[in-house]
Backbone as CSV, one residue per row, in Angstrom:
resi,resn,N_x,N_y,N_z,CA_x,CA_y,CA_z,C_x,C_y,C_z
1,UNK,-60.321,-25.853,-27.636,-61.388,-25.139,-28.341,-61.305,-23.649,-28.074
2,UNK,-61.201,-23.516,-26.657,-60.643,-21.773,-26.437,-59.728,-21.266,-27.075
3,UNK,-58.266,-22.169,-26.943,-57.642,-21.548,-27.700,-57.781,-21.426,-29.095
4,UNK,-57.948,-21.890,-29.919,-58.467,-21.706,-31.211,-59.683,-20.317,-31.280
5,UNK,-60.345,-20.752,-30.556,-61.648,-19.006,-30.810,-60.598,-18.395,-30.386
6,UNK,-60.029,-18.096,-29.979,-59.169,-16.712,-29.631,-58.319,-16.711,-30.543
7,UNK,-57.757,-17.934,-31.329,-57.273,-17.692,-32.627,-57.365,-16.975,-33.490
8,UNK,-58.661,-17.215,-33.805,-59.529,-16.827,-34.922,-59.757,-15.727,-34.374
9,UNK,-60.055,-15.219,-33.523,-60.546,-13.495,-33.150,-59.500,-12.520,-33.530
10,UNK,-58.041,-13.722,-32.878,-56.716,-12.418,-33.687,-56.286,-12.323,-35.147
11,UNK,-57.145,-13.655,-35.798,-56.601,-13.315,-37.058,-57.529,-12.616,-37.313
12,UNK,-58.706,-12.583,-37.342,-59.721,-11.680,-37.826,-59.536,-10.126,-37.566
13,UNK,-59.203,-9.920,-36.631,-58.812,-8.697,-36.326,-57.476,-8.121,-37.200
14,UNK,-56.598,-9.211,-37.206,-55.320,-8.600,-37.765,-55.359,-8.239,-39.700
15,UNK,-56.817,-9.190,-39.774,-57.444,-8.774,-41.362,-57.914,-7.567,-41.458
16,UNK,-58.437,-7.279,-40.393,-59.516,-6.189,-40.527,-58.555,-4.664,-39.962
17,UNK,-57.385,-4.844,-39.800,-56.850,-3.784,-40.304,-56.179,-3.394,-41.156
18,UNK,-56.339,-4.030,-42.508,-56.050,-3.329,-43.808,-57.285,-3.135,-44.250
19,UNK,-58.674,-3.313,-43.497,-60.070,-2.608,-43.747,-59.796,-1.554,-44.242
20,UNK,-60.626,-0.809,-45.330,-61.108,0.728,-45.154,-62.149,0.981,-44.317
21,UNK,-62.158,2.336,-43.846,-63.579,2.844,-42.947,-64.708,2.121,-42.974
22,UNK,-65.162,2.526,-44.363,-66.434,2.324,-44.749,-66.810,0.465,-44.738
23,UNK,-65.434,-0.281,-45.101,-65.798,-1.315,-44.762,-66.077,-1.838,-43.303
24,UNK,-64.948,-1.450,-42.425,-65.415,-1.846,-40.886,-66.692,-1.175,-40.487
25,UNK,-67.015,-0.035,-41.074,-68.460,0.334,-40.494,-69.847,-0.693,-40.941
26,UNK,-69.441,-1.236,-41.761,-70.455,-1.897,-42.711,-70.648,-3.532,-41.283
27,UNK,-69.461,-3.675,-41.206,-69.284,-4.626,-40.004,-69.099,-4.237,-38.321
28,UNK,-69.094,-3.202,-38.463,-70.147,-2.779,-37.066,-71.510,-2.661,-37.316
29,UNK,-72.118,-2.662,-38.071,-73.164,-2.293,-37.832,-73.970,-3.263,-37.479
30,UNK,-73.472,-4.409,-37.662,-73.453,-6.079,-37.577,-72.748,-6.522,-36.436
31,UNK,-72.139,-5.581,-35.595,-71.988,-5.882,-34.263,-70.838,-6.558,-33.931
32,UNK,-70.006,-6.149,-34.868,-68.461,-6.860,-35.163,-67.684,-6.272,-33.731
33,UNK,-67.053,-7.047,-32.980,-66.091,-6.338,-31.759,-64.682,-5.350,-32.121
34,UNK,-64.537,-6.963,-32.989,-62.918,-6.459,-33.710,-63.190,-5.302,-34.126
35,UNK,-63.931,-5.234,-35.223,-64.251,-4.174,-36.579,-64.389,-2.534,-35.555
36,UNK,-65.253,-2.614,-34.281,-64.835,-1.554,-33.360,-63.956,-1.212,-33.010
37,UNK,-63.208,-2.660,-32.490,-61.879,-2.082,-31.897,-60.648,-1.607,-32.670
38,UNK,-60.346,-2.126,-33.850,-59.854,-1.267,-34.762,-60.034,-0.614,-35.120
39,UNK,-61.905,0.343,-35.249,-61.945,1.838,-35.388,-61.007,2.949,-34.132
40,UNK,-61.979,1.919,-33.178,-61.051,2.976,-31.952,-59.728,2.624,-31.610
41,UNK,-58.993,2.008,-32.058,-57.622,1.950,-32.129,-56.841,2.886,-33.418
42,UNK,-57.534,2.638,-34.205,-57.160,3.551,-35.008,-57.133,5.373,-35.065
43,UNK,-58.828,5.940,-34.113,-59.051,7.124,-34.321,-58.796,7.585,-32.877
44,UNK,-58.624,6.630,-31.688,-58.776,6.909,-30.195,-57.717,8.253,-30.185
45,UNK,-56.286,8.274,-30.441,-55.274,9.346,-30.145,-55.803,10.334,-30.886
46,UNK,-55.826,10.474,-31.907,-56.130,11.339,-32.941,-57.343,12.368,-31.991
47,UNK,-58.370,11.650,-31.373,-59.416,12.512,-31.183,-59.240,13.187,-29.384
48,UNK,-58.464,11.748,-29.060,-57.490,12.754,-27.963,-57.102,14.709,-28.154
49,UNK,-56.130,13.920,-28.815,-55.526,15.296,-29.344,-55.609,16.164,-29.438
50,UNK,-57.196,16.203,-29.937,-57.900,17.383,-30.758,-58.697,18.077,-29.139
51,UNK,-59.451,16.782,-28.232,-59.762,17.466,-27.314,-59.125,18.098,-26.585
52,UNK,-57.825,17.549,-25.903,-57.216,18.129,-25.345,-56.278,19.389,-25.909
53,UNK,-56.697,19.689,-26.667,-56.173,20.778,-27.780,-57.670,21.816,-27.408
54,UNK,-58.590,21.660,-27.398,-59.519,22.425,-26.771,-59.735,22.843,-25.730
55,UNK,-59.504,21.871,-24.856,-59.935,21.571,-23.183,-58.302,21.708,-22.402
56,UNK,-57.666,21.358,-22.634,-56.114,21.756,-21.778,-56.275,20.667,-20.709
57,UNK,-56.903,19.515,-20.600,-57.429,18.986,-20.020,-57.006,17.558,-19.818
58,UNK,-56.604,16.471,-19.633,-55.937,15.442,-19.974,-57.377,14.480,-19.773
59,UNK,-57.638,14.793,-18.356,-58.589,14.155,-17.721,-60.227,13.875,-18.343
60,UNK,-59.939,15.041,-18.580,-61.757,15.233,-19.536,-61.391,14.670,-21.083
61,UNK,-60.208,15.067,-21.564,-60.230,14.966,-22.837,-60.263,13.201,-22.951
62,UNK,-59.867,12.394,-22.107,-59.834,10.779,-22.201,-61.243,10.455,-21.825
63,UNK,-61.926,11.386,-20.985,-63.496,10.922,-20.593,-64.044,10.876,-21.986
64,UNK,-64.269,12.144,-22.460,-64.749,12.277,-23.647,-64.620,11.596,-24.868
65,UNK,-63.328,11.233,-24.842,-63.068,10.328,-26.029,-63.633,8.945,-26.007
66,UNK,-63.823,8.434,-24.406,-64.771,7.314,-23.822,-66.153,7.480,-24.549
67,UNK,-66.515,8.224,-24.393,-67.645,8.788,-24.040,-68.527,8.374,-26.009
68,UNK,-67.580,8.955,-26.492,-67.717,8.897,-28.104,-67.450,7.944,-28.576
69,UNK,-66.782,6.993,-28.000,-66.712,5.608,-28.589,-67.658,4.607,-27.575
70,UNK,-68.219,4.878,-27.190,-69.232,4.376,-26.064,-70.690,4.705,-27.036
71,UNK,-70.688,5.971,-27.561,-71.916,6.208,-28.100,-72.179,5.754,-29.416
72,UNK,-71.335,5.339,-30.248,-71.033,4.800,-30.967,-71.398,3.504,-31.393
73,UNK,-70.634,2.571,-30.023,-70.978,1.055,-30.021,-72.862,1.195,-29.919
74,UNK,-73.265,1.972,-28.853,-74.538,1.960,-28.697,-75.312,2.253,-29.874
75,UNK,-74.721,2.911,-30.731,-76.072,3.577,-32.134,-75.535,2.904,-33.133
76,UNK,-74.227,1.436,-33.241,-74.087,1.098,-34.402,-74.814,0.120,-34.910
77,UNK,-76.234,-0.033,-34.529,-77.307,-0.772,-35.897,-77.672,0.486,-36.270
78,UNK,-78.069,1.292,-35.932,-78.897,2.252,-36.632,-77.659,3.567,-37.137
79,UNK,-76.712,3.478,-37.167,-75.578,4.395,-37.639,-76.409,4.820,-39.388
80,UNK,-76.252,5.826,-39.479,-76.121,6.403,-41.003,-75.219,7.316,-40.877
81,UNK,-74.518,7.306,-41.949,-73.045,8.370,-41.747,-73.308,8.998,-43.615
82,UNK,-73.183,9.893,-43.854,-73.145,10.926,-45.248,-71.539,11.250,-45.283
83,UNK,-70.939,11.335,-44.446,-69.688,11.764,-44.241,-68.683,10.760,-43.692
84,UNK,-67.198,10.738,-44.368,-66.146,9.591,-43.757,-66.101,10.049,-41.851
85,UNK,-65.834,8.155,-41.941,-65.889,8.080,-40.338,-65.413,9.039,-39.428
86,UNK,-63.796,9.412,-40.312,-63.300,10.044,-39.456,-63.662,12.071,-39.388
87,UNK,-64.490,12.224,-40.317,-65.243,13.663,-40.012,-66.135,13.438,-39.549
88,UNK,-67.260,12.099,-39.270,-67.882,11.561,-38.535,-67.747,11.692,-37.113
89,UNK,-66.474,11.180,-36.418,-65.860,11.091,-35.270,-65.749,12.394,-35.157
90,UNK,-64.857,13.174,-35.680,-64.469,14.892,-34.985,-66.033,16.225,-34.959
91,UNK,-66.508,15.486,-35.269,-67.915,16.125,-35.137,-68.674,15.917,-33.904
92,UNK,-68.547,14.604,-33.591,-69.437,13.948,-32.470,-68.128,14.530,-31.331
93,UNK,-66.839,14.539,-31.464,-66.027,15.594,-30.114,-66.175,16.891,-30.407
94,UNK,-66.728,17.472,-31.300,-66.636,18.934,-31.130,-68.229,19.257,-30.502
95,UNK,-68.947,18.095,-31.012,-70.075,18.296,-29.917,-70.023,17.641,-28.513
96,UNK,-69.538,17.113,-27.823,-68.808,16.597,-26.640,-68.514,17.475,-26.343
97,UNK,-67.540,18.449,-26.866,-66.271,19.434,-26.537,-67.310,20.697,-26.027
98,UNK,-68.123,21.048,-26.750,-68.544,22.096,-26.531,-69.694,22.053,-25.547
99,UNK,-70.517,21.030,-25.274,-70.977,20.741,-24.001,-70.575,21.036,-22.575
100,UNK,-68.902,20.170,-22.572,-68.082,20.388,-22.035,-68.075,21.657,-21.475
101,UNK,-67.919,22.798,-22.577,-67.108,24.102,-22.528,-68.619,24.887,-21.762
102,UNK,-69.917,24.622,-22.077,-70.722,25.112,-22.176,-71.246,24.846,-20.541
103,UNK,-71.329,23.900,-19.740,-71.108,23.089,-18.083,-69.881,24.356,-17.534
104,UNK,-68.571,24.465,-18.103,-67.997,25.248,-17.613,-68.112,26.676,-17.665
105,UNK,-68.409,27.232,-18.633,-69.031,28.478,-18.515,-69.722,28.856,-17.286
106,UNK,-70.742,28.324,-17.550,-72.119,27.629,-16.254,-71.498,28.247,-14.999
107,UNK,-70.387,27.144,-14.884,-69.501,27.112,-13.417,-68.789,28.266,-12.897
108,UNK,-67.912,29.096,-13.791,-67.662,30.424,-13.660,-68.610,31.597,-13.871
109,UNK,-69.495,31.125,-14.340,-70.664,32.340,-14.228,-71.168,32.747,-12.750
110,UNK,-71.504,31.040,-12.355,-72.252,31.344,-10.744,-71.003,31.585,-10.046
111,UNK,-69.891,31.530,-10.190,-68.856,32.003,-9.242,-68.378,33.364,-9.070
112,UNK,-68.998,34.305,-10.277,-68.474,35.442,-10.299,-69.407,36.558,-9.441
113,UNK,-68.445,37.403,-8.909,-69.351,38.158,-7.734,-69.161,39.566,-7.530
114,UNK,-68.760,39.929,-8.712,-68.138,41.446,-8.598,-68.974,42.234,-9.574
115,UNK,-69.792,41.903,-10.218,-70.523,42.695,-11.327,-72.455,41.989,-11.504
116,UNK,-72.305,42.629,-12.287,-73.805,42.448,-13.142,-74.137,42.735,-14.424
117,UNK,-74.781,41.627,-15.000,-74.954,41.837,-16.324,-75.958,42.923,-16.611
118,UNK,-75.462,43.827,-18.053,-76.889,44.815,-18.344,-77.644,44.537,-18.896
119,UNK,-79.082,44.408,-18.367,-80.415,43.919,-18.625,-80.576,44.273,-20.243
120,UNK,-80.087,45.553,-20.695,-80.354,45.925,-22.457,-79.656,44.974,-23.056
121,UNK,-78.458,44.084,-22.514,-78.108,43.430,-23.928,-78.333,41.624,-23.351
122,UNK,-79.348,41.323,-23.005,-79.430,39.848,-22.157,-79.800,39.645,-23.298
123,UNK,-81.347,39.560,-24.454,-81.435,39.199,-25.274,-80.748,39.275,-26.408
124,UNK,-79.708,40.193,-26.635,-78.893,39.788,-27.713,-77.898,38.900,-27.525
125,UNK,-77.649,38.953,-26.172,-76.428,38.103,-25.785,-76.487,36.686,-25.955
126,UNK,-77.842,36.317,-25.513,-78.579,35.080,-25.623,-78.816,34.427,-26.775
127,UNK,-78.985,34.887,-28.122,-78.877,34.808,-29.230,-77.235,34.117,-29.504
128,UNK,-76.485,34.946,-28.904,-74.721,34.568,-29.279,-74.248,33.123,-28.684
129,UNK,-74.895,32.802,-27.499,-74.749,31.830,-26.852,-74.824,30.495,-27.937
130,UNK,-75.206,30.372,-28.832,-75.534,29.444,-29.781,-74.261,29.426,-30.860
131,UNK,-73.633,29.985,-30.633,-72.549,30.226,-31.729,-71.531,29.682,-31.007
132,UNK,-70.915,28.277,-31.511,-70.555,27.538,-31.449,-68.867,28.177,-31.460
133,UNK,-68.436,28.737,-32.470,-67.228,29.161,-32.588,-66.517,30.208,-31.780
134,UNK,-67.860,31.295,-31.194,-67.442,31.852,-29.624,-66.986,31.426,-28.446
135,UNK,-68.032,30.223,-28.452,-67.511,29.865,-27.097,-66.113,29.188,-26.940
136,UNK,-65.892,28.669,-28.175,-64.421,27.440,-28.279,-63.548,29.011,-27.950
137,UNK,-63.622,29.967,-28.819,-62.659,31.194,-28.670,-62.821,31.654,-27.519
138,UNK,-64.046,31.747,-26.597,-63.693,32.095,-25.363,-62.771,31.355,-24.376
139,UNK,-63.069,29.656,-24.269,-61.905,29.349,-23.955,-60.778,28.979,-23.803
140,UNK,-60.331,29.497,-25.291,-58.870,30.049,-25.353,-58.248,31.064,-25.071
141,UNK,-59.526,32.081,-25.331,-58.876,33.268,-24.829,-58.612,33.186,-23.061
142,UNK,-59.104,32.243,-22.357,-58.992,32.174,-20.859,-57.873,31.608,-20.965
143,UNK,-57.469,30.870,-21.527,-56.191,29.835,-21.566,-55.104,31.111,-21.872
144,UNK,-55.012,31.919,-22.656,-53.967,32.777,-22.734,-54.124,33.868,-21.846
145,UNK,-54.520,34.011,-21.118,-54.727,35.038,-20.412,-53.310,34.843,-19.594
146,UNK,-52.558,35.922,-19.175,-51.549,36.185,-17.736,-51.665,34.693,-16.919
147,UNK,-50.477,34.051,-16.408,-50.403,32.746,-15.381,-51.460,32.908,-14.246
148,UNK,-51.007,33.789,-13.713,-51.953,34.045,-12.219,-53.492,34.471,-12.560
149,UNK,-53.549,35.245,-13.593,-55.345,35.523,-13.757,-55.926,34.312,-14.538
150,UNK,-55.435,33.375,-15.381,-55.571,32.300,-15.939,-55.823,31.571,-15.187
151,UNK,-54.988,31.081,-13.764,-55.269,30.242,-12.670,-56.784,30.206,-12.048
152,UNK,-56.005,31.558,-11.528,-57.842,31.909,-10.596,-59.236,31.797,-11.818
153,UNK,-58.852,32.285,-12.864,-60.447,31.847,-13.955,-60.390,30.269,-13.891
154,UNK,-59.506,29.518,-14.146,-59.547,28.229,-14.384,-59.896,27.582,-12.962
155,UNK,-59.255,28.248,-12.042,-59.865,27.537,-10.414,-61.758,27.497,-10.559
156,UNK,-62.219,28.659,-10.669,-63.458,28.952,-10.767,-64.018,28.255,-11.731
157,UNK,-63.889,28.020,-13.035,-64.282,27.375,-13.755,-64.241,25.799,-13.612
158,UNK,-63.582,25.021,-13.637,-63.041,23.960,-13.742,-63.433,23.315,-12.207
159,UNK,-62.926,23.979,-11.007,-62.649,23.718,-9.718,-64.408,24.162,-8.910
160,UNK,-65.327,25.661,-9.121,-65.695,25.329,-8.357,-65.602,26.137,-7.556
161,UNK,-64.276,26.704,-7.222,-63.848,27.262,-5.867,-64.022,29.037,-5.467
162,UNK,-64.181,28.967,-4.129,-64.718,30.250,-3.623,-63.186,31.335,-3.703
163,UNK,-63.166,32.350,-3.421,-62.103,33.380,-3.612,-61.115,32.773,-2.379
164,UNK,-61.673,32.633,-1.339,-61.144,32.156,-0.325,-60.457,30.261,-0.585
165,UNK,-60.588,29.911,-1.276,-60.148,28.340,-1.376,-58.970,28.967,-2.398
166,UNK,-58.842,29.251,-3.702,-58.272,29.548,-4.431,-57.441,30.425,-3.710
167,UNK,-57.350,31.196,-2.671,-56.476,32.154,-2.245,-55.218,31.252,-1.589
168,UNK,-56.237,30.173,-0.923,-55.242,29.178,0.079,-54.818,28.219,-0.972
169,UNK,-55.119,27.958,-1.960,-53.867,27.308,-3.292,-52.643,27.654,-3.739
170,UNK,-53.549,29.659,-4.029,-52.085,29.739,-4.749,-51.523,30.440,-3.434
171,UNK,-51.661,30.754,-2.351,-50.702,31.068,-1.314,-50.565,32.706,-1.536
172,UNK,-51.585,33.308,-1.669,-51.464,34.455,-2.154,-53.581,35.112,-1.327
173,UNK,-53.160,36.692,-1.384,-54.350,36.610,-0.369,-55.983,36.772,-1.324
174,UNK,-57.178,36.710,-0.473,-58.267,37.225,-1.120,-58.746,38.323,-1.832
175,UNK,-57.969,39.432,-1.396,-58.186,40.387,-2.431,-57.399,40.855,-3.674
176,UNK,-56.108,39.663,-3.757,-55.396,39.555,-4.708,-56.071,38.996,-5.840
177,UNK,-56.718,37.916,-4.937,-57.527,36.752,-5.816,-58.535,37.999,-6.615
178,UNK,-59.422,38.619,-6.015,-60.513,39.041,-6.374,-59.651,40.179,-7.735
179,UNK,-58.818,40.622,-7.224,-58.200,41.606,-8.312,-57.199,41.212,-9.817
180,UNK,-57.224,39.742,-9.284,-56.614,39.380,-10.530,-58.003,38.515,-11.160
181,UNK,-59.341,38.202,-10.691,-60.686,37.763,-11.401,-61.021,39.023,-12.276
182,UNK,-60.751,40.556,-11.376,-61.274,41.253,-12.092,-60.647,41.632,-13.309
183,UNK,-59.185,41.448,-13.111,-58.538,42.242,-14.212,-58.722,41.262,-15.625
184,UNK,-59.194,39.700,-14.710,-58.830,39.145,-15.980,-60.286,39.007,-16.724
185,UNK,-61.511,39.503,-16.355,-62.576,39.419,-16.951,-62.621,40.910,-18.097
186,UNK,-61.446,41.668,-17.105,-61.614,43.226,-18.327,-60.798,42.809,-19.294
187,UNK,-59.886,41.841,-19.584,-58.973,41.711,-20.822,-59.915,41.036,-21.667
188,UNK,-60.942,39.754,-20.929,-61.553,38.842,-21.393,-62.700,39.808,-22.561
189,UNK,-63.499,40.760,-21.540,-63.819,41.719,-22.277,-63.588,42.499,-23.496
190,UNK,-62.184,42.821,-23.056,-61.759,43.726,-24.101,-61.378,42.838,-26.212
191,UNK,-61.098,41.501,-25.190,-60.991,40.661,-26.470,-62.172,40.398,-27.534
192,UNK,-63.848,40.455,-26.438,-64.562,39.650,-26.982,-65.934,41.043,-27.358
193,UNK,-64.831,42.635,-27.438,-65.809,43.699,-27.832,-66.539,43.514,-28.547
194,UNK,-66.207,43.151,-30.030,-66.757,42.940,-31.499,-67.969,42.131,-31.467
195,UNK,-68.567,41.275,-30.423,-69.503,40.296,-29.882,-70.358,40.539,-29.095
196,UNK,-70.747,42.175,-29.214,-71.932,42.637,-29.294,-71.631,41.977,-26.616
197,UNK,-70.515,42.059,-26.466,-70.547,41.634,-24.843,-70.699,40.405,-24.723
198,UNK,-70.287,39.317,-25.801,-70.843,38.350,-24.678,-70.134,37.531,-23.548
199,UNK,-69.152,38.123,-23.558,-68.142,37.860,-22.080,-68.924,38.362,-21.385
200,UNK,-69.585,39.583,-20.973,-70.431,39.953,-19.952,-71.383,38.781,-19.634
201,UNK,-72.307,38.474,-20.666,-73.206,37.675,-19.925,-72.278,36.541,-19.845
202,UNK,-71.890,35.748,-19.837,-71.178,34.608,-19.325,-70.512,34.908,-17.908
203,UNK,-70.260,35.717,-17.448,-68.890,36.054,-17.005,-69.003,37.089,-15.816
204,UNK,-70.125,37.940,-15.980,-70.373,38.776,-14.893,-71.887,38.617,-14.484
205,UNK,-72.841,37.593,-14.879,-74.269,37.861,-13.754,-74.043,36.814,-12.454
């Protein structure tokens, strides 16, 4: 009898991938296993990709992709979608993604210790913070930054770490560290002029 239900689960499954979208969604929503697992077999790499195409990240970018097919199973009775699954899906990681990006900011903000933000532009800056397409460009622009000033931003960001921990990583001393944070917050700067500063507030209070 087992073997047979497990029969039937693989043929069902092996039907339900010449599904279209809209049909397996129609059968998730009904709580189909298969009909899931062939969404996320189908879209799981794809949305990989894209995160770790944001994030540089291997680790986060597989959390996240968890994370979205986790939220998923949970809201599929009440799913309404206006849009195909799969602009469906890259929506729900670019909001993941930018959460993400937005925790890390966070993290290199309280780590930075060489400046101060100017009180005249906090409320405009604060306004920018909402703009979704800055922040993804801010961290890319950290990602291209010089190897060694890229490191130490990404230690701080990502890691956490004091000038002194990061010094004993890369084998190189503390005021190297501190001089390649600074140089790399003035390029970061210089990239993100047109934006009214908002590398400053992120980046130097």
């Amino acid at each position: 009898m087992l073997a047979n239900e497990k029969q039937k689960m693989y043929n069902q499954y092996n039907t339900f991938l010449e599904y279209t979208d809209e049909q397996l969604l129609s059968l998730l929503k009904r709580s189909n296993e298969n009909a899931f697992t062939v969404i996320y077999n189908r879209y799981n790499r794809l949305l990989y990709v894209l995160a770790y195409k944001y994030l540089k990240d291997k680790d986060v970018a597989k959390d996240i992709v968890q994370q979205i097919f986790l939220k998923l199973w949970e809201i599929r009775e009440i799913l309404i979608i206006n849009v195909n699954l799969k602009n469906y899906l890259h929506t729900m990681l670019k909001n993941y993604t930018l959460n993400e990006i937005r925790n890390n900011l966070t993290a290199l903000e309280k780590n930075y210790e060489m400046a101060q933000s100017p009180i005249e532009y906090e409320n405009e800056i604060l306004s920018r913070l909402e703009e979704k397409e800055q922040m993804i460009a801010l961290y890319h622009a950290i990602n291209g930054l010089p190897e060694q000033k890229k490191i130490v931003c990404l230690y701080k960001l990502q890691g956490n770490l004091s000038n002194q921990e990061i010094a004993k990583k890369m084998q190189i001393s503390i005021p190297t560290v501190k001089t390649h944070y600074a140089q790399a917050i003035k390029i970061l700067r210089n990239n993100f002029d047109k934006t009214l500063l908002l590398i400053t507030y992120l980046l130097i209070r």
